[in-house]
N, C-alpha and C positions, 0 to 999 in steps of 0.2 A: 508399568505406567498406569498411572490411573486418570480417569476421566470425571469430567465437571458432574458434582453429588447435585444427588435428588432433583431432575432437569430429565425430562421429555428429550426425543428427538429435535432441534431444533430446524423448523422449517420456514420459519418466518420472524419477524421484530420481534412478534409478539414473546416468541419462544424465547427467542433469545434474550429479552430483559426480564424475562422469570427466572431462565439459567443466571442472569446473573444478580438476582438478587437472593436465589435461592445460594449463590457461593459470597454474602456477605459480598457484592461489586456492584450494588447501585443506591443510592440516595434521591429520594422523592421531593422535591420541592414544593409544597404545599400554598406557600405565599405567594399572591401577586405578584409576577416580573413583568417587565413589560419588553417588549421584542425588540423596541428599538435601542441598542446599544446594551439594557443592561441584562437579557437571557447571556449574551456573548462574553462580557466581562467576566459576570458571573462566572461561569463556564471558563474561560481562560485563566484565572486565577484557581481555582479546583486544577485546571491539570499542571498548573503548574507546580501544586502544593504533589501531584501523582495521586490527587483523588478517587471517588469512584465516577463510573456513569452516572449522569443524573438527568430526572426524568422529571418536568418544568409541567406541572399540573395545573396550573392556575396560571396561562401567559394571557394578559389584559387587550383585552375585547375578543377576546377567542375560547371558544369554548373543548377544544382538541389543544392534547399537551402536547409538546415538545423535547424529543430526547436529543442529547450529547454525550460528548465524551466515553462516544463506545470503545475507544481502543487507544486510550493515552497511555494503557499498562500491557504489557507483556502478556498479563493472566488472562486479561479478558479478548484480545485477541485468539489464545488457546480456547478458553471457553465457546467464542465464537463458533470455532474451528471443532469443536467437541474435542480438544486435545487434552494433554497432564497440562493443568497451568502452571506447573514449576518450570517447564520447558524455557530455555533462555530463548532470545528472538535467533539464535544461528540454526541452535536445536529443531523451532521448531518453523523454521525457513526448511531446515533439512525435510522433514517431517512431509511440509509441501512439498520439495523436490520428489521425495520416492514414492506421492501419492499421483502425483499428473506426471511421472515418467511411467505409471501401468497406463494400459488402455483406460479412453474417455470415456465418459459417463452421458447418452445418450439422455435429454430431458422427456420426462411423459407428456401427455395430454392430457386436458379433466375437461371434466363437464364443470357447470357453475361454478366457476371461480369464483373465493370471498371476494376479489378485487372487485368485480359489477353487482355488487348488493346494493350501490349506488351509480348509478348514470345520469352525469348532466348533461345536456345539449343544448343547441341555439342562443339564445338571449341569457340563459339562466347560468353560462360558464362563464367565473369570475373564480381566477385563479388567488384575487387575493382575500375569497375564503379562508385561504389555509393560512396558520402565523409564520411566513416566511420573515424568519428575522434579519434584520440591517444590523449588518456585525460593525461596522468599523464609520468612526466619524468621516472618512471622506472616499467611502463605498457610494459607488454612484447609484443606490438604493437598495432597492431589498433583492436577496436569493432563495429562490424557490429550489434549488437543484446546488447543494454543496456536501449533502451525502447521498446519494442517488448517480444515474444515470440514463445517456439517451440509448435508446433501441432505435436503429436502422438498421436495413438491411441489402445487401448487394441487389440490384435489378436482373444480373446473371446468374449469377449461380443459389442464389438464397441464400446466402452467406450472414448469419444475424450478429453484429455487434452491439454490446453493450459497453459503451464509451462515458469515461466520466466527467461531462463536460460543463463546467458552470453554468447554471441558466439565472440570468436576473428578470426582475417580472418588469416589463416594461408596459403593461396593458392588460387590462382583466382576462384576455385572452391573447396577448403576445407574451412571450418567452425569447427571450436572447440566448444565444448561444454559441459558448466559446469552443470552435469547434478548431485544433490547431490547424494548421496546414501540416499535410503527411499524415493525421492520424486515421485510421481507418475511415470514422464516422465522414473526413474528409474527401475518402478518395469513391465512398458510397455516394455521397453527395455531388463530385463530378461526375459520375458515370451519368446522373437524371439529369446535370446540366448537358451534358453532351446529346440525352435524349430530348430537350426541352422541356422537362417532365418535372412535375413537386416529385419532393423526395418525402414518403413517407417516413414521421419517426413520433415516436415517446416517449417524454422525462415520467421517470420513477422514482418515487420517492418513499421509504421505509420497507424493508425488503429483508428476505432472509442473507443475514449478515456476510453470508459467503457468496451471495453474488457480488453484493457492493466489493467486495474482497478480488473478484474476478474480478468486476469490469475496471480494476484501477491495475490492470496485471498488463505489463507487457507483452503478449502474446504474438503468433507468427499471423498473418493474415490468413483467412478461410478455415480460423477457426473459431467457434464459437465459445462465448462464458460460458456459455448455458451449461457446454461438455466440462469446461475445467471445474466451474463449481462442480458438477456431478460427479468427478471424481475426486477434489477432496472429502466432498461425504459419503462417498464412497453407495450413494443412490439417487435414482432419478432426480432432477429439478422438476416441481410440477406448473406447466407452462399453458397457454390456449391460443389461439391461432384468435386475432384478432376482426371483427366480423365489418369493421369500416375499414383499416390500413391493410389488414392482413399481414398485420408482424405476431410476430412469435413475443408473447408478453408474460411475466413470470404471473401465476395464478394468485399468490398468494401476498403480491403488495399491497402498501397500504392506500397508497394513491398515483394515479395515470393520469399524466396529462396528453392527451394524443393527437394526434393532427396533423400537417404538412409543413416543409420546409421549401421554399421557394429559393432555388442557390442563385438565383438573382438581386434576391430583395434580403439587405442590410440593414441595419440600424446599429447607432451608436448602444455601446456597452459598456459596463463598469464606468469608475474603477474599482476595484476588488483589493483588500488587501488576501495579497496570496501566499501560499506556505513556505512561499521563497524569504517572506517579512516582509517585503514592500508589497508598494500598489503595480497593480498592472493594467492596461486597457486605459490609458489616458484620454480623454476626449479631447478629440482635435488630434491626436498624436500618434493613434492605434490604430489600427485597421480598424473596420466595421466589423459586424458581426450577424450569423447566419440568425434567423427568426423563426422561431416557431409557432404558428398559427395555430391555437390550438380549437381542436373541433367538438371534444367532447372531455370531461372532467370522470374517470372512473374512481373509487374510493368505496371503503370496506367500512363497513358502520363504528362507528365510533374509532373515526383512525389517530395515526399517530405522527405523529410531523418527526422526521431525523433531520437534524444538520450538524453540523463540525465548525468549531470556529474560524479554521486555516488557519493563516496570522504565522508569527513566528514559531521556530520550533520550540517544543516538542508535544502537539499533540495528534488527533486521529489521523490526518493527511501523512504527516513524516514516519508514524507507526506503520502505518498500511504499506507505504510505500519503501519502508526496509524492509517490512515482511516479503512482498509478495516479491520485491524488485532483487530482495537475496537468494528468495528461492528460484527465480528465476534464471538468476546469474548461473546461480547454482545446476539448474538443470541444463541452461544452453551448455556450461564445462562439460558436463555429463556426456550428453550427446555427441559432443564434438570430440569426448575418449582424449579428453587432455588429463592425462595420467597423475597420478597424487595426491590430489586435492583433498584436504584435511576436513576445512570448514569453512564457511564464504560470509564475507557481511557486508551490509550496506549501511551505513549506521542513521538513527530518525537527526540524530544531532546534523546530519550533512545534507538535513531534507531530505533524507531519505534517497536519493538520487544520486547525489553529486559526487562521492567516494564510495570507492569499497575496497575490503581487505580480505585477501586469500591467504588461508596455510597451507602449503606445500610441504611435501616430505621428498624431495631432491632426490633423482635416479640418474641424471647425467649433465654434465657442462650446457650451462645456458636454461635449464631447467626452469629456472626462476624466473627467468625474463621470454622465457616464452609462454608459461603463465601469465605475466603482465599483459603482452600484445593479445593472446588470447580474449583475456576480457572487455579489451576495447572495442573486438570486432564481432562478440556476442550482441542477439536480438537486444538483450538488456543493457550491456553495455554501450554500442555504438550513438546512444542516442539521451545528451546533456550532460554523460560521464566526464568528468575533471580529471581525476586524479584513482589510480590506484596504487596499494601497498600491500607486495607481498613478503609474507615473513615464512620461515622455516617450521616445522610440522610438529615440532616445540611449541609453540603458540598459537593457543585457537583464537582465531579471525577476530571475535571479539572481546579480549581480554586487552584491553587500553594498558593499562600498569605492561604488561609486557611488549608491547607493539611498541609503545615509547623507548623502550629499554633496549627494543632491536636497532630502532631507529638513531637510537644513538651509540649501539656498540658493533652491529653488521650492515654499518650506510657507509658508503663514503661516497658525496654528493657528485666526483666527477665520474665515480666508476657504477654507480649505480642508481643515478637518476637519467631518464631517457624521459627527452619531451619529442612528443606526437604535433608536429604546427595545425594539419587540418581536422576537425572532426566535426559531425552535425550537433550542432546546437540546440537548446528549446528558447522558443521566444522569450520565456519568462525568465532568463538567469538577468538577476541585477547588475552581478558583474562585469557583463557584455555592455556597448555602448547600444542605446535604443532602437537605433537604424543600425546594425550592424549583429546581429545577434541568432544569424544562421549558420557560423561555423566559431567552434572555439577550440583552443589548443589543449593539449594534457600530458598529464606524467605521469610516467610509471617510476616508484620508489621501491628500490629491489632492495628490502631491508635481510637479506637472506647472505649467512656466509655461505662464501661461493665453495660450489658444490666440486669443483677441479684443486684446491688450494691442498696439497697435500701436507703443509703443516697449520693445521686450524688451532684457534686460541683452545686456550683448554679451560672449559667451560666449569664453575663451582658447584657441587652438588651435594646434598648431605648423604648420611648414610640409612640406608633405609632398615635395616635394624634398629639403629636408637632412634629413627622417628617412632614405630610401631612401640617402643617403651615410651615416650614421649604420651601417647595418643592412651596408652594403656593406663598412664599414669594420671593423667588431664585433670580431673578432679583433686589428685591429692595434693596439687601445686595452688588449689586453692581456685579454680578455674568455675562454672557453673555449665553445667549442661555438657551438651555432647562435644569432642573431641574434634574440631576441623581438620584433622592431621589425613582423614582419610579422601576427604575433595581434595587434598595437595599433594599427595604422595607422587604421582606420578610427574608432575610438575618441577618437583623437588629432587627426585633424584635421578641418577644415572639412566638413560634412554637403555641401554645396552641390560638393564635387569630383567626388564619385559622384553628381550629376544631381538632387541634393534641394534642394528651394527652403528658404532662411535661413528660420528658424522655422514649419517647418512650412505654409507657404503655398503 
């Protein structure tokens, strides 16, 4: 395996858009754009084309650039991650799986953090210093917090989350904040209502890329990003104890907006177009939303503003969220010792959330379908999942061309689809009716021949002798370059060559 060339340890933004422009994955924009509408266009049209990052150096009336498009590709997630960037997104879901199933990674403390090489206070905090761009014509204004996260913390146990919750700027020092019901940052926020207390917290903005990576991570409550990031890099996150809120704040972002959250006081929010493709947060139709007051502006000299377009798929929101929401799935199976599992996905095309697909290699009657129910009632699963499809240990989880091919040769829709009526919902599915959008039903698609059928179809396979002539020959068929015969061999032929018993037995 090898890892992203001529690239430092990555421990902050900064690092991480040297890594990728040191591997040929970033483009500098040089010319004037202007924040409102056309940074975001711009930027949606590159990921559409599967661009690179690009780094918006000249946004109009602002003198700090603006990056996007960190993670619309497979590679630059890897890079992220200091992975091989050839890694497929299952592979290196996997990769997360067997790194936060070892023990967590405790974050350090530092003295002088780059983040307070700037401190603003009192009269002089005006958060729309920074070019928070208005992505979408009927955005209920600009977002300060669309790649970023808030830090609170539990009032009991010191429990620190880092939540990735929309913040729109509503006031040179207010922040909105889409904080859902149920999600942690949520349930930190009742505990100081219950104390009558502001709940301290602060939005981050530009950060070393595996935290944003955490804090968009499913995770079990009372534990911290801090620990997950630390152990996908496999060392300390470097963090400082904050000397107003007293939360625990990564050392090395580029900018902190900090202050109080009052779980009394509301104000109207968005609308937002969000990764689901529509708007969310209708005025007059949505709930309010929690505020954040903010009390002081910290920021690393000459910073860097990150945002994501959202919007429809496929870019950094639906990325992150097959990455982290596969590995995830992936390790709840793990733990939970449900036996076989091949490879797992979540795909960016389903939002990243809303399906996933298991391979399984069958060990006894029902096998299949007790994989399905399994991942409905995993931490990652249980919460906005639709739909899952599993297939046989012949097909990895994301290989479309073959998933289809099960789907239509080992389904039969009365014997192998099971719908689920209740499950919890997120507010954001379009699919749900507006006021109704706390429980939604689902299916599980048992695309898998059944593992009890003692006379199974008899599957076509080549022979793997005259493929290896085939591959040996490649070039004299008139062919250029290397041989594909060797990525397909095992695909192609007989399971039973490499020591696997004919259907799974």
């Amino acid at each position: 395996m090898s890892k992203p060339k001529d690239v430092a340890p990555i421990d902050d933004l900064r690092g991480f858009i040297a890594a990728l422009e040191a591997n040929g994955q970033l483009h500098r924009v040089k010319t004037e754009v202007d924040w409102k509408f056309e940074l975001c266009h711009v930027s949606k049209v590159n990921e559409e084309q599967k661009g690179p990052g690009l780094l918006y150096e000249n946004v109009k009336g602002y003198d700090i650039p603006v990056f996007t498009s960190a993670f619309t590709t497979s590679q630059r997630l890897a890079i992220a991650l200091e992975q091989d960037p050839s890694l497929s997104m299952s592979q290196l879901s996997k990769k997360w799986m067997e790194l936060t199933t070892k023990q967590m990674v405790k974050p350090v403390f530092v003295d002088n953090p780059p983040v307070m090489e700037n401190v603003i206070t009192g009269d002089d905090v005006d958060i729309e210093k920074f070019p928070s761009p208005w992505f979408y014509p009927d955005d209920g204004g600009r977002f300060f917090v669309t790649s970023g996260y808030l830090v609170t913390q539990d009032p009991d146990t010191g429990w620190t989350n880092l939540g990735t919750y929309r913040s729109q700027v509503l006031g040179k020092n207010l922040l909105g904040s889409q904080i859902i019901k149920g999600k942690h940052g949520d349930m930190h926020m009742k505990k100081y209502q219950e104390r009558g207390e502001l709940m301290p917290a602060a939005a981050v903005v530009g950060c070393d890329p595996v935290l944003f990576l955490a804090a968009s991570t499913l995770v079990s409550s009372q534990v911290d990003e801090y620990d997950v990031a630390g152990s996908l890099r496999g060392r300390p996150v470097p963090v400082f104890k904050s000397d107003l809120t007293g939360l625990t704040l990564p050392a090395n972002a580029e900018i902190i907006a900090e202050g109080w959250i009052d779980p009394n006081e509301l104000m109207d929010e968005g609308p937002f177009g969000e990764y689901t493709g529509y708007y969310s947060g209708n005025k007059g139709k949505d709930y309010p939303k929690p505020v954040l007051r903010i009390a002081r502006i910290l920021h690393r000299n000459k910073p860097i503003m990150w945002s994501t377009t959202v919007g429809k798929p496929i870019n950094d929101i639906h990325m992150i969220q097959s990455l982290n929401r596969t590995a995830t799935l992936w390790h709840d199976l793990e733990t939970m010792k449900v036996p076989g599992i091949q490879s797992v996905y979540i795909p960016p095309e389903a939002c990243g959330r809303f399906w996933a697909v298991v391979s399984v290699k069958q060990m006894y009657p029902g096998h299949s379908n007790h994989v399905g129910n399994a991942v409905i009632a995993t931490t990652t699963g249980h919460y906005g999942l639709k739909g899952v499809i599993v297939v046989d240990h012949d097909i990895e989880a994301d290989d479309w061309d073959r998933i289809w091919w099960a789907l239509s040769t080992r389904f039969d829709p009365k014997r192998s689809a099971q719908i689920i009526d209740r499950g919890r919902s997120t507010p954001l599915d379009p699919g749900l009716p507006i006021d109704a959008r706390d429980i939604t039903s689902r299916i599980i698609l048992d695309a898998c021949t059944p593992y009890e059928w003692a006379d199974k179809p008899n599957e076509i396979f080549m022979d793997r002798t005259v493929l290896q002539k085939v591959s040996d020959r490649w070039n004299e068929y008139g062919f250029a370059g290397t041989s594909p015969v060797a990525g397909m061999i095992n695909r192609l032929t007989r399971p039973e060559v490499k020591g696997k018993a004919k259907g799974g037995k």
